[in-house]
PDB file of N, CA, C, O and CB in Angstrom:
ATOM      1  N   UNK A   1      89.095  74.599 -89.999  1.00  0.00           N
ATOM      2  CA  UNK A   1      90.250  73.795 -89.677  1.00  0.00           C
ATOM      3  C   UNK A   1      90.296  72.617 -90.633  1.00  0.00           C
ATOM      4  O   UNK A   1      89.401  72.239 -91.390  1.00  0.00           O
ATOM      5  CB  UNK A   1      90.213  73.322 -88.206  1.00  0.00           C
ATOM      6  N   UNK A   2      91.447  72.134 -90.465  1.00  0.00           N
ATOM      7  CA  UNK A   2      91.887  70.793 -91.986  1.00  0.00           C
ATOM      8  C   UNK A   2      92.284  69.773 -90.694  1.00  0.00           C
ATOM      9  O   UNK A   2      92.431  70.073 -89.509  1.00  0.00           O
ATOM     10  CB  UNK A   2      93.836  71.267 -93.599  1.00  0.00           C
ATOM     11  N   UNK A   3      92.393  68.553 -91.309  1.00  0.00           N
ATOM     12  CA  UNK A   3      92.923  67.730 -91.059  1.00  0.00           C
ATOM     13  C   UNK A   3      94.467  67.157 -91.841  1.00  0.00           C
ATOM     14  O   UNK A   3      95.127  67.481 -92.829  1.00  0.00           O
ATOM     15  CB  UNK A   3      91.930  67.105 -91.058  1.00  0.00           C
ATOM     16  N   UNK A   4      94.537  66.366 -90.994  1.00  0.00           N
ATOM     17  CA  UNK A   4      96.555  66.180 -91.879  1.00  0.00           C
ATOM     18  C   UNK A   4      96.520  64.792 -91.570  1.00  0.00           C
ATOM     19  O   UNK A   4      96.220  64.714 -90.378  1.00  0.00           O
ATOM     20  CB  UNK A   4      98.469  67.172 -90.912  1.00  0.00           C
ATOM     21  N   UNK A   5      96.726  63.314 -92.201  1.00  0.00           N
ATOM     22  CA  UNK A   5      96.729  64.040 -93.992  1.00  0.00           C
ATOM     23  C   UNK A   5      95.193  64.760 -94.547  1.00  0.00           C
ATOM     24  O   UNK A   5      94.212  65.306 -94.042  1.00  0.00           O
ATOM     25  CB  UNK A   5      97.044  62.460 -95.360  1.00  0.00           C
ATOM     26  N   UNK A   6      95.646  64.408 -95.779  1.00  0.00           N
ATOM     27  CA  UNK A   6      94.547  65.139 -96.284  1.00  0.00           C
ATOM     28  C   UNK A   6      93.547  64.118 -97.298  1.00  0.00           C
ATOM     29  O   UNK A   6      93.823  63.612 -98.386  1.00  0.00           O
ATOM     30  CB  UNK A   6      95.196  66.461 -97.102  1.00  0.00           C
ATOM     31  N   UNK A   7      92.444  64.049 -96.581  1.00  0.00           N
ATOM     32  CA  UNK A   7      91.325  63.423 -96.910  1.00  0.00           C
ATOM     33  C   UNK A   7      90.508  63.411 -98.098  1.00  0.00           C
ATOM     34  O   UNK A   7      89.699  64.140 -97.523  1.00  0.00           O
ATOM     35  CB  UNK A   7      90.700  63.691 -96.164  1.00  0.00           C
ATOM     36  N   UNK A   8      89.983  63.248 -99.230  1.00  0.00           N
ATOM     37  CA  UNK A   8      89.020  63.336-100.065  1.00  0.00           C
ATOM     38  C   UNK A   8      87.684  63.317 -99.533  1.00  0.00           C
ATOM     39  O   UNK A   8      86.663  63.966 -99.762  1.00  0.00           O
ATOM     40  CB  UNK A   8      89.178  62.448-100.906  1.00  0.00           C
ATOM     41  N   UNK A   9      87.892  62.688 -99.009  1.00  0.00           N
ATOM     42  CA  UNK A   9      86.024  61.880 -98.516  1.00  0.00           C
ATOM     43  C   UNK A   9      86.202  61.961 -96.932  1.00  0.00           C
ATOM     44  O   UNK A   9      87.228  61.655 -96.325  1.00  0.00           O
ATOM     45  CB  UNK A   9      85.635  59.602 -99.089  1.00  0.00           C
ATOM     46  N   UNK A  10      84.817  62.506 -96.285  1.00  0.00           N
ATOM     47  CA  UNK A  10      84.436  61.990 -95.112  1.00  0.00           C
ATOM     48  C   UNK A  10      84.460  60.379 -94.595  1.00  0.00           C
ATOM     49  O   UNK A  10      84.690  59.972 -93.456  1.00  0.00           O
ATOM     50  CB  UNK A  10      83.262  62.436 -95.090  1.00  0.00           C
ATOM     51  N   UNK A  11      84.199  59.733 -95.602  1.00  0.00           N
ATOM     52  CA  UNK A  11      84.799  58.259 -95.255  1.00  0.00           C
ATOM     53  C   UNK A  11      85.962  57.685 -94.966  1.00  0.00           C
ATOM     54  O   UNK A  11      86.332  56.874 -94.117  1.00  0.00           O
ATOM     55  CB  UNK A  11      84.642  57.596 -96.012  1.00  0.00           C
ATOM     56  N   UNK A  12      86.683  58.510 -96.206  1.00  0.00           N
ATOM     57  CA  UNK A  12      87.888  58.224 -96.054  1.00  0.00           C
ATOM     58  C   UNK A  12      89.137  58.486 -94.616  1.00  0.00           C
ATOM     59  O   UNK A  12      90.145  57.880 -94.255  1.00  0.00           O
ATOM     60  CB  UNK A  12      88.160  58.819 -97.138  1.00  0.00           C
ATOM     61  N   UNK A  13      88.141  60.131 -93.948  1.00  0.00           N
ATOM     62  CA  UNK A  13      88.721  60.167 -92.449  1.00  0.00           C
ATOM     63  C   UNK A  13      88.516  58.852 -91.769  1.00  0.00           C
ATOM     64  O   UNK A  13      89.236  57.975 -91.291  1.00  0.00           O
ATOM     65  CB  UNK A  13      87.999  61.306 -91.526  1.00  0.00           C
ATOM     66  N   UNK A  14      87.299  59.067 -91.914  1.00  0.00           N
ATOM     67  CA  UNK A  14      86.347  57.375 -90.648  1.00  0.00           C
ATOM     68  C   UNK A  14      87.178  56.343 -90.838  1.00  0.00           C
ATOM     69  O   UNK A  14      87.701  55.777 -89.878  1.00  0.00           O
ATOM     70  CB  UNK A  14      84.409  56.463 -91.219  1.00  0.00           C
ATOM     71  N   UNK A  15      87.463  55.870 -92.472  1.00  0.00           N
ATOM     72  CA  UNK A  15      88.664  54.280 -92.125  1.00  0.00           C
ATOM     73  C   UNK A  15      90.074  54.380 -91.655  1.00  0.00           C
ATOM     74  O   UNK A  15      90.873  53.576 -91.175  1.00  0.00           O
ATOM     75  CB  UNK A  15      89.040  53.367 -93.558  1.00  0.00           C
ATOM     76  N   UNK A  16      90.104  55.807 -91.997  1.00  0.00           N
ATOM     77  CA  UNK A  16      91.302  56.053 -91.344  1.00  0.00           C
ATOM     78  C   UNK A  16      91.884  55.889 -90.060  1.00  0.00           C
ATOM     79  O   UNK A  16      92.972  55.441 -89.698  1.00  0.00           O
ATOM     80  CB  UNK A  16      91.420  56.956 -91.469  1.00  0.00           C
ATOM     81  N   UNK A  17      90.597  56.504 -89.266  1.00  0.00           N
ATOM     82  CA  UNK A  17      90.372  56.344 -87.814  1.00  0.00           C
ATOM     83  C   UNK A  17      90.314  54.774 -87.267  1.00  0.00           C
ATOM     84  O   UNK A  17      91.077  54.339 -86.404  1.00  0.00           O
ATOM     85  CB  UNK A  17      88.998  57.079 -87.485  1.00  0.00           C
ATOM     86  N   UNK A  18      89.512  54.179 -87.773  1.00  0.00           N
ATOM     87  CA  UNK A  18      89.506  52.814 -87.785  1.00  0.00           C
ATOM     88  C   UNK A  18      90.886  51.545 -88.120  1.00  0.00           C
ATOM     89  O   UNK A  18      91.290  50.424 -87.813  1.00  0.00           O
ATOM     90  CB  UNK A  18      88.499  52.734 -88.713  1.00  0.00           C
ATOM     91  N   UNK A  19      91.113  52.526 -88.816  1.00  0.00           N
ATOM     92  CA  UNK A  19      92.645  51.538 -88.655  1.00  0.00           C
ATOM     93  C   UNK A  19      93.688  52.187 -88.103  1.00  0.00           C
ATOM     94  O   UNK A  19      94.804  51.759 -88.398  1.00  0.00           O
ATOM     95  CB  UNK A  19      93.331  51.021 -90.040  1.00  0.00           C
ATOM     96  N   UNK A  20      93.594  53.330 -87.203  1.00  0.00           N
ATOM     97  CA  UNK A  20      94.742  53.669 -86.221  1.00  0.00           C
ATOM     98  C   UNK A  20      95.486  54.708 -86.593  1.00  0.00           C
ATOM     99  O   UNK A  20      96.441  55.123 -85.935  1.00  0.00           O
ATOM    100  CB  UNK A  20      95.659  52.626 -86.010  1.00  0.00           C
ATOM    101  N   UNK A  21      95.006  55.289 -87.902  1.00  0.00           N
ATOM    102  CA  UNK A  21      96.128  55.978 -88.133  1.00  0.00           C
ATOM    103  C   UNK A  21      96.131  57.343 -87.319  1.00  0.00           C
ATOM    104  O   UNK A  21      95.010  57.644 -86.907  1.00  0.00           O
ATOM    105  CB  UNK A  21      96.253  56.165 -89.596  1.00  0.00           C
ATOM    106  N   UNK A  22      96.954  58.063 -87.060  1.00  0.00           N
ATOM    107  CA  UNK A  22      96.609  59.508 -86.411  1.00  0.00           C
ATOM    108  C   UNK A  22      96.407  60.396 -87.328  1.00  0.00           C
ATOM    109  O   UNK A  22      96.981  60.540 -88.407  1.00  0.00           O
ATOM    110  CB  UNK A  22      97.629  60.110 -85.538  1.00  0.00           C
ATOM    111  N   UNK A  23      95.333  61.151 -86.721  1.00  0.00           N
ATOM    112  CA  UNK A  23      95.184  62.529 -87.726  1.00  0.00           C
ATOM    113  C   UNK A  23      94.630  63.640 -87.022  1.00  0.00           C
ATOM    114  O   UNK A  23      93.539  63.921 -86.526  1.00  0.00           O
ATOM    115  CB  UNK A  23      94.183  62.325 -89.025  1.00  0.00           C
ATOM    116  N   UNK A  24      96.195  64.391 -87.193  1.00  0.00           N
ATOM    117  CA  UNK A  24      96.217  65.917 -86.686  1.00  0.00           C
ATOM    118  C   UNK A  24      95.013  66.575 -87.314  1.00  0.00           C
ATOM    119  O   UNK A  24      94.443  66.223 -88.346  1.00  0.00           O
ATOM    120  CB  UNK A  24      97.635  66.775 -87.137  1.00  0.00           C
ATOM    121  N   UNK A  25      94.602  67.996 -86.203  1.00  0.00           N
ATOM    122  CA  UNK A  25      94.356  69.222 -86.949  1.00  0.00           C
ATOM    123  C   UNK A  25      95.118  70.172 -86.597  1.00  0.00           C
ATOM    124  O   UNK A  25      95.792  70.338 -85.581  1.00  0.00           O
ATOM    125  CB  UNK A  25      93.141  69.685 -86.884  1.00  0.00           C
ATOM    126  N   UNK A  26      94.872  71.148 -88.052  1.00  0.00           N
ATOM    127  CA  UNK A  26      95.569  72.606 -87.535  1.00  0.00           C
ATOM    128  C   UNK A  26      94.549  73.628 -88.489  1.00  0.00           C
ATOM    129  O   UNK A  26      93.767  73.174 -89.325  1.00  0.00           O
ATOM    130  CB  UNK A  26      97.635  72.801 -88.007  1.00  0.00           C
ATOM    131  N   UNK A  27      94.637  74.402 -88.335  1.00  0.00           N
ATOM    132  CA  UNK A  27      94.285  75.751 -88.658  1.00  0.00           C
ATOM    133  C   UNK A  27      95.304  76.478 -89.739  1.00  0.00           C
ATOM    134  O   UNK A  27      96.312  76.881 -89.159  1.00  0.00           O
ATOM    135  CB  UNK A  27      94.246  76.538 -87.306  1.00  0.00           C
ATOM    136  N   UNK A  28      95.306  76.726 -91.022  1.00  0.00           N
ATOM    137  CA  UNK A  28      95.778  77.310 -91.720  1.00  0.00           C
ATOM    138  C   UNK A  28      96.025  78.947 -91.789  1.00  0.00           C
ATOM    139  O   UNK A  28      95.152  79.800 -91.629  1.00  0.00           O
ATOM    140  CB  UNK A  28      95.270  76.838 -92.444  1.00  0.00           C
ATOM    141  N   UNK A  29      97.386  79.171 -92.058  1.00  0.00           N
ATOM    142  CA  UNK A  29      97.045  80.664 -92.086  1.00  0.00           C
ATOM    143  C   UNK A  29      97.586  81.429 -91.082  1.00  0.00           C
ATOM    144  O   UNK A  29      97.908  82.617 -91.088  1.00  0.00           O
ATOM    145  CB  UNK A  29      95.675  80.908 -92.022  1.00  0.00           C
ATOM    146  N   UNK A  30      97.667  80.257 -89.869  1.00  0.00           N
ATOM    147  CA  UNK A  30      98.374  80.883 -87.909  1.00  0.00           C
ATOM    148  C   UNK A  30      97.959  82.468 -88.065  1.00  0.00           C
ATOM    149  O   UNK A  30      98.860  83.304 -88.135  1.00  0.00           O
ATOM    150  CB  UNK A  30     100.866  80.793 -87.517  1.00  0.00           C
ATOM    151  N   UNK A  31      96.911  82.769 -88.104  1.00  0.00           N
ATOM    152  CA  UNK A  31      95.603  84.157 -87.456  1.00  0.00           C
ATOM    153  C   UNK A  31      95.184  83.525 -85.660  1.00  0.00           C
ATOM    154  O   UNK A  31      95.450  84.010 -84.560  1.00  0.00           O
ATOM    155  CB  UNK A  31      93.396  84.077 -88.880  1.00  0.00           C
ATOM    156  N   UNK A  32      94.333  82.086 -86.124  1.00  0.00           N
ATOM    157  CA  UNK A  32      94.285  81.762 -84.856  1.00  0.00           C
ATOM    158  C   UNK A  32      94.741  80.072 -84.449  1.00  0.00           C
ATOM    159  O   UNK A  32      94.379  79.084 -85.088  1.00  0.00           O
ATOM    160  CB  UNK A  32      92.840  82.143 -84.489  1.00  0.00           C
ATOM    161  N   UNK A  33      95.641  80.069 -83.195  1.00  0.00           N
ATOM    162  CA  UNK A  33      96.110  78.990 -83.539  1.00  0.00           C
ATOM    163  C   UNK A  33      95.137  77.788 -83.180  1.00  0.00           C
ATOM    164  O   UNK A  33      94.201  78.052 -82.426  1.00  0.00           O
ATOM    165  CB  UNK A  33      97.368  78.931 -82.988  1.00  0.00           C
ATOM    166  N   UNK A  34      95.281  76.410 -83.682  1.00  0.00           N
ATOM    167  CA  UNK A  34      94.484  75.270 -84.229  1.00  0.00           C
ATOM    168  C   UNK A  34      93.996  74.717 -82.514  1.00  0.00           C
ATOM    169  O   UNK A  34      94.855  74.495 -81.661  1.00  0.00           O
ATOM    170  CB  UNK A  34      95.610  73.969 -85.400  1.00  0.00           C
ATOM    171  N   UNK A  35      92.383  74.548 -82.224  1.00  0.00           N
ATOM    172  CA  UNK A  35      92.109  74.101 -81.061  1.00  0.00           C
ATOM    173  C   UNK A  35      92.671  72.787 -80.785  1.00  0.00           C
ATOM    174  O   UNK A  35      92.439  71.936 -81.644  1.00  0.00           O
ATOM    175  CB  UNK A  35      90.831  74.132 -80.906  1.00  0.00           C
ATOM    176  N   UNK A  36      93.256  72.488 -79.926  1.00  0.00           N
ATOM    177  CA  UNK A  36      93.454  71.084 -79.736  1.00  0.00           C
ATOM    178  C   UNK A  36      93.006  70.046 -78.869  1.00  0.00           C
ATOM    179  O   UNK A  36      93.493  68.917 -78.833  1.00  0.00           O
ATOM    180  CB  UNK A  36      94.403  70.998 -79.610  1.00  0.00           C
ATOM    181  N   UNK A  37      91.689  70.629 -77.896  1.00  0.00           N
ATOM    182  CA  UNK A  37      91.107  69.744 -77.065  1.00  0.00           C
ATOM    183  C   UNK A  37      89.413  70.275 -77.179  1.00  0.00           C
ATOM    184  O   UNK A  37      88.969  71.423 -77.195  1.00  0.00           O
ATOM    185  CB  UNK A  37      91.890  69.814 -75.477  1.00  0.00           C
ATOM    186  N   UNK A  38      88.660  68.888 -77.254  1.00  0.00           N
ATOM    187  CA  UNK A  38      87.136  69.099 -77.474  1.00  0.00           C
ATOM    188  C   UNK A  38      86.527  68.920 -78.651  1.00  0.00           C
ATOM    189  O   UNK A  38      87.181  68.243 -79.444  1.00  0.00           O
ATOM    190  CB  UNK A  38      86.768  70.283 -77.197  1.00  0.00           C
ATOM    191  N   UNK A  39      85.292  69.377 -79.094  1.00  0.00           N
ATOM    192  CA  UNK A  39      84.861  69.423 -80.134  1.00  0.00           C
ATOM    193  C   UNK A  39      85.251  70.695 -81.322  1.00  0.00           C
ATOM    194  O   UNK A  39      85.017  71.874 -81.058  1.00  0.00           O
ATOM    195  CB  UNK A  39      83.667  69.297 -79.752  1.00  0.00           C
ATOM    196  N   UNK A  40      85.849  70.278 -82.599  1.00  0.00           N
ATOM    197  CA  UNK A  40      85.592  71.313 -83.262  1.00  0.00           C
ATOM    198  C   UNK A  40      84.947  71.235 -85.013  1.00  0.00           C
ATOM    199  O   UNK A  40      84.402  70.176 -85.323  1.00  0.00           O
ATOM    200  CB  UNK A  40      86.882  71.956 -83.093  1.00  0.00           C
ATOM    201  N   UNK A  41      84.995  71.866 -85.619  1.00  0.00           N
ATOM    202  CA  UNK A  41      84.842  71.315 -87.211  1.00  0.00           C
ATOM    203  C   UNK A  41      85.688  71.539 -88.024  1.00  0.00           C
ATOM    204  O   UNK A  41      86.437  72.510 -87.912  1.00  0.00           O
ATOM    205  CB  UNK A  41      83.829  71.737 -87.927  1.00  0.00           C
ATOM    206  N   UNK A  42      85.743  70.787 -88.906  1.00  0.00           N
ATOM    207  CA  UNK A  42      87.205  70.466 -90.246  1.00  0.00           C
ATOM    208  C   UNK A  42      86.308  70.284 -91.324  1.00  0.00           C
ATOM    209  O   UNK A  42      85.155  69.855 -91.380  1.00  0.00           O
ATOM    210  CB  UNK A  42      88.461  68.763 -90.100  1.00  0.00           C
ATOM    211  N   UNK A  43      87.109  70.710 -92.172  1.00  0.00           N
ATOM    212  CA  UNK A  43      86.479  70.360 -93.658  1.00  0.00           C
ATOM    213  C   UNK A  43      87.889  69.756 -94.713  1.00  0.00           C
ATOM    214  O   UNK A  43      89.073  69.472 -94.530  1.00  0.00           O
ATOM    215  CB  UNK A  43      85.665  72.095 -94.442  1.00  0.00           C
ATOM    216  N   UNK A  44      87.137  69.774 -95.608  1.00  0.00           N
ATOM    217  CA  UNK A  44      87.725  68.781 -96.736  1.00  0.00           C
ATOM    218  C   UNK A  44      87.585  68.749 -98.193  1.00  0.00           C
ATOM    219  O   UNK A  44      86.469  69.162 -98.508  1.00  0.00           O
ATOM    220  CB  UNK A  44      87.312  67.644 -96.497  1.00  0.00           C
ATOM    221  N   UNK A  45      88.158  68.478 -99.001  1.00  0.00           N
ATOM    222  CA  UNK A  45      89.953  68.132 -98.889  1.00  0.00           C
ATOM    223  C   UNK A  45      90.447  69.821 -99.017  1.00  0.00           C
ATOM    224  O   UNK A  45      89.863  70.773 -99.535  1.00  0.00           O
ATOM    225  CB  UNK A  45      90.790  66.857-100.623  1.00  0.00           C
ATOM    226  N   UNK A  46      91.861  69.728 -98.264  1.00  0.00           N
ATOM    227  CA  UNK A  46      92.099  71.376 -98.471  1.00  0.00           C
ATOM    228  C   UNK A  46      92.345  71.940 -99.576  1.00  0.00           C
ATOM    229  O   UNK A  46      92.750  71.319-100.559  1.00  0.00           O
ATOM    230  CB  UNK A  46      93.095  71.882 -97.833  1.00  0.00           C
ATOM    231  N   UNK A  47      92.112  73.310 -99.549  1.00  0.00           N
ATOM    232  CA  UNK A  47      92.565  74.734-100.579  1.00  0.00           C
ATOM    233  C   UNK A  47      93.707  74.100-101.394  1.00  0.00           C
ATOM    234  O   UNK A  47      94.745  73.817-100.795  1.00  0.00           O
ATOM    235  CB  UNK A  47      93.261  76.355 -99.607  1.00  0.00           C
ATOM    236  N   UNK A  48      93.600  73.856-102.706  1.00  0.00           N
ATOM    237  CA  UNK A  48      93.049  74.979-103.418  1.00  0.00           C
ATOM    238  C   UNK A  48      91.927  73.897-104.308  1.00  0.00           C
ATOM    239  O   UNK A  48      91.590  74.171-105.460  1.00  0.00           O
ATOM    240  CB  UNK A  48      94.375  76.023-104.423  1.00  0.00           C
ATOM    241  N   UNK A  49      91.435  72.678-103.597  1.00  0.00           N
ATOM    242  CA  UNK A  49      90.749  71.683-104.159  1.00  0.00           C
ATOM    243  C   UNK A  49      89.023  72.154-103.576  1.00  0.00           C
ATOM    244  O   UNK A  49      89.055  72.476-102.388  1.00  0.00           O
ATOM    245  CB  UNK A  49      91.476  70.065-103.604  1.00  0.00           C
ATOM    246  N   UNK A  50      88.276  72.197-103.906  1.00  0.00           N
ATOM    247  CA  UNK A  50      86.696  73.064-103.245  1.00  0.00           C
ATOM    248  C   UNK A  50      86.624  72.101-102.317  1.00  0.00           C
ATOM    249  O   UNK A  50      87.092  70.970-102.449  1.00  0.00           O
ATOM    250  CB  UNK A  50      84.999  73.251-104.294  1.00  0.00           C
ATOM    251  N   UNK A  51      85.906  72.617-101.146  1.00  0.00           N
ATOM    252  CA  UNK A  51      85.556  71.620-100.250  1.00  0.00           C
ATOM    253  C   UNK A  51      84.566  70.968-100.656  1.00  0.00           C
ATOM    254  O   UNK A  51      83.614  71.467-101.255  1.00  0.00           O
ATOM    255  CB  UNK A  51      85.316  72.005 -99.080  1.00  0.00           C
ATOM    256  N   UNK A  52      84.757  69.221-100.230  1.00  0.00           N
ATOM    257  CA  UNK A  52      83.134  68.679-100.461  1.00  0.00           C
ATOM    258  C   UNK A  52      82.947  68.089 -99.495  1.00  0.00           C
ATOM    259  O   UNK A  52      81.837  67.584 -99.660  1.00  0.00           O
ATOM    260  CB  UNK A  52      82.699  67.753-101.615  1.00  0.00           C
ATOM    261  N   UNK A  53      83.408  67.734 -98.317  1.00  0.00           N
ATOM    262  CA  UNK A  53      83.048  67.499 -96.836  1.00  0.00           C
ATOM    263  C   UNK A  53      83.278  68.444 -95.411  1.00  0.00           C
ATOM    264  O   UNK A  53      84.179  69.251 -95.183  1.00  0.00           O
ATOM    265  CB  UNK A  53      83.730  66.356 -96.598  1.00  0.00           C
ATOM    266  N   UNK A  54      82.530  68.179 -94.849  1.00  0.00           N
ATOM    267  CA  UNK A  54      82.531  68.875 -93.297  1.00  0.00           C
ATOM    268  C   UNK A  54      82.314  67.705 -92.151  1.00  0.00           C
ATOM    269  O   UNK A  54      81.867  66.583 -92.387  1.00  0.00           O
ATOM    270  CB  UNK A  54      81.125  70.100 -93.123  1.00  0.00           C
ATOM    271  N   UNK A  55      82.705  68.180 -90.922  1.00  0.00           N
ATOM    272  CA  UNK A  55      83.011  67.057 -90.169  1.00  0.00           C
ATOM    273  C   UNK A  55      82.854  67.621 -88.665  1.00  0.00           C
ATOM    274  O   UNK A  55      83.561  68.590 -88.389  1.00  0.00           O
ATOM    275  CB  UNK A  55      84.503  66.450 -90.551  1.00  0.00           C
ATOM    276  N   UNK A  56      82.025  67.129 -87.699  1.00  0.00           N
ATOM    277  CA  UNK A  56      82.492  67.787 -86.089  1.00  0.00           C
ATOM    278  C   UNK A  56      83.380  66.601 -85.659  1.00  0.00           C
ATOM    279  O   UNK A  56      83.198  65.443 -86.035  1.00  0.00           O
ATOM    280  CB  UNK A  56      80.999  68.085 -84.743  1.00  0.00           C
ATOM    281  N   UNK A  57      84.175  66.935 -84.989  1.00  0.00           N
ATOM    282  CA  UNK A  57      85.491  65.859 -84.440  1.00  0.00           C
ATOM    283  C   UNK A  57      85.558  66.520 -83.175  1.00  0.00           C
ATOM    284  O   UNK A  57      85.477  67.692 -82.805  1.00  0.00           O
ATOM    285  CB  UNK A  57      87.207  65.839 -85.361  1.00  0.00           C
ATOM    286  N   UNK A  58      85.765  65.186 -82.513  1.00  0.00           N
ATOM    287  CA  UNK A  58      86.513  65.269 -80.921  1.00  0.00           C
ATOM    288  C   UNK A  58      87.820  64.844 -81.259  1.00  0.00           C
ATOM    289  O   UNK A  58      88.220  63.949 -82.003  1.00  0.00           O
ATOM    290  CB  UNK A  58      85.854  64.186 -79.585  1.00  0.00           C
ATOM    291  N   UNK A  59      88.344  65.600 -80.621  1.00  0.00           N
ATOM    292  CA  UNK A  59      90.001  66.269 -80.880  1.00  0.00           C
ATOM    293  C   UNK A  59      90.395  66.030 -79.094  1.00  0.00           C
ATOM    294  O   UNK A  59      89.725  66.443 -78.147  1.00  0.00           O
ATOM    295  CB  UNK A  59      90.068  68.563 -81.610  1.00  0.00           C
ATOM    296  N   UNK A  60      91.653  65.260 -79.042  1.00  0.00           N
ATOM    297  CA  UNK A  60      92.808  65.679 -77.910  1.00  0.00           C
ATOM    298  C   UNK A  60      93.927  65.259 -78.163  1.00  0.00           C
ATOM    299  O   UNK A  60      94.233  64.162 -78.630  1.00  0.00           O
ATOM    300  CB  UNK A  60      92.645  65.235 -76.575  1.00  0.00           C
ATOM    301  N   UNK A  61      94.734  66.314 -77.797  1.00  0.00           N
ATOM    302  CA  UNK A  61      95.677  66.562 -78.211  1.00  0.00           C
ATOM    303  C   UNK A  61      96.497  67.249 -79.168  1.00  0.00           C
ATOM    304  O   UNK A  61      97.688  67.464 -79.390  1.00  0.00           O
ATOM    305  CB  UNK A  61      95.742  66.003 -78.188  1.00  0.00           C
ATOM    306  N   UNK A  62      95.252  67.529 -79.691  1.00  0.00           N
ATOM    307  CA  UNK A  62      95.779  67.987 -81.421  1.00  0.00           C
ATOM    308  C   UNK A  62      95.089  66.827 -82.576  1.00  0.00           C
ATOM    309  O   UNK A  62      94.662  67.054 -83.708  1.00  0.00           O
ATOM    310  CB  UNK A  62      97.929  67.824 -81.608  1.00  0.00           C
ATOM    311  N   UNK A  63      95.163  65.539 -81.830  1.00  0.00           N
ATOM    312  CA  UNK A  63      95.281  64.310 -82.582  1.00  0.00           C
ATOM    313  C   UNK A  63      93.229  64.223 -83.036  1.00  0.00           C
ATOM    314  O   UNK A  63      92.637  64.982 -82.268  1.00  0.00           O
ATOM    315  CB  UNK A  63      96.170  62.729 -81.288  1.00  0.00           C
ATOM    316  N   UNK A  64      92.373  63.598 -83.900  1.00  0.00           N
ATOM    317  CA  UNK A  64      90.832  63.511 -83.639  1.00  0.00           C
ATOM    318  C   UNK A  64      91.046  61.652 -83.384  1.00  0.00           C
ATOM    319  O   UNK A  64      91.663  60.695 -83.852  1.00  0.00           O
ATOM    320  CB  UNK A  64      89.571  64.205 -85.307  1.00  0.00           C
ATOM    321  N   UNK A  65      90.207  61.950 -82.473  1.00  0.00           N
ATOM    322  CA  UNK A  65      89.944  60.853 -81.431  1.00  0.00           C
ATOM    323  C   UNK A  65      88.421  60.105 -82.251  1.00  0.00           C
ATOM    324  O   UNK A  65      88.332  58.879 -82.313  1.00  0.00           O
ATOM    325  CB  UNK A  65      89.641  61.685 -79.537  1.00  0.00           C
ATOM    326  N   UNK A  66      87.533  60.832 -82.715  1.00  0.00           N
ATOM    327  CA  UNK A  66      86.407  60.368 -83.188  1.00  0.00           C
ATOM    328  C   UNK A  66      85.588  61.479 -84.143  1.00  0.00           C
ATOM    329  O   UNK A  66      85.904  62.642 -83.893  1.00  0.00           O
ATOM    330  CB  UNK A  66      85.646  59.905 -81.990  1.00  0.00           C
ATOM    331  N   UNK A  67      84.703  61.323 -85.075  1.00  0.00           N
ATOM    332  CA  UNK A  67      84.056  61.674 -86.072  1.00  0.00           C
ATOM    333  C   UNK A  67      82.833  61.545 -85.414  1.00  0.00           C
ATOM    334  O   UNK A  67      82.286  60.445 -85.328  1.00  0.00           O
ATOM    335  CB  UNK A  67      84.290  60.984 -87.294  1.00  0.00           C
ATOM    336  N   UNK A  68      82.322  62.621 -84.912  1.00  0.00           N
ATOM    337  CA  UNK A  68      80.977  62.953 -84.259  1.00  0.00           C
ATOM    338  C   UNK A  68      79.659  63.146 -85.450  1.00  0.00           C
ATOM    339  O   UNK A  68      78.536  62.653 -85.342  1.00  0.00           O
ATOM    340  CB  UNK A  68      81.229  64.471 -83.348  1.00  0.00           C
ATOM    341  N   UNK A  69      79.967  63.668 -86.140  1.00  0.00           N
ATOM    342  CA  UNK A  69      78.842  63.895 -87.378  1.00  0.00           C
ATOM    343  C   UNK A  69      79.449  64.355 -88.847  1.00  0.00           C
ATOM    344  O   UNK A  69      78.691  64.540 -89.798  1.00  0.00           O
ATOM    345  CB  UNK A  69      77.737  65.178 -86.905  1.00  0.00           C
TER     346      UNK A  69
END
């Protein structure tokens, strides 16, 4: 799963979070659609850039609420 927007850096989610901004996930591709409550993992920055972060997030709503690891 990705996050929206789209992040460079694992840090760059965290200040994000920190200053309020919202940030969706979804699931690319709609095979399966994007969890929106609980824990899940996202990575970073999206296709077609290689990933160089991973992330577990608590997610509700759709929206991540916090950066677990």
């Amino acid at each position: 799963m990705y996050v929206n927007p789209n992040y460079r850096t694992k840090k760059a989610l965290r200040q994000a979070l920190a200053d309020g901004v919202e940030v969706e996930v979804y699931q690319p591709g709609g095979i399966f659609p994007a969890q929106t409550e609980g824990e899940v993992s996202v990575e970073g920055p999206h296709y077609p850039e290689p990933h160089r972060w991973y992330a577990r997030v608590q997610v509700s709503g759709g929206v991540v609420t916090k950066v677990l690891s």
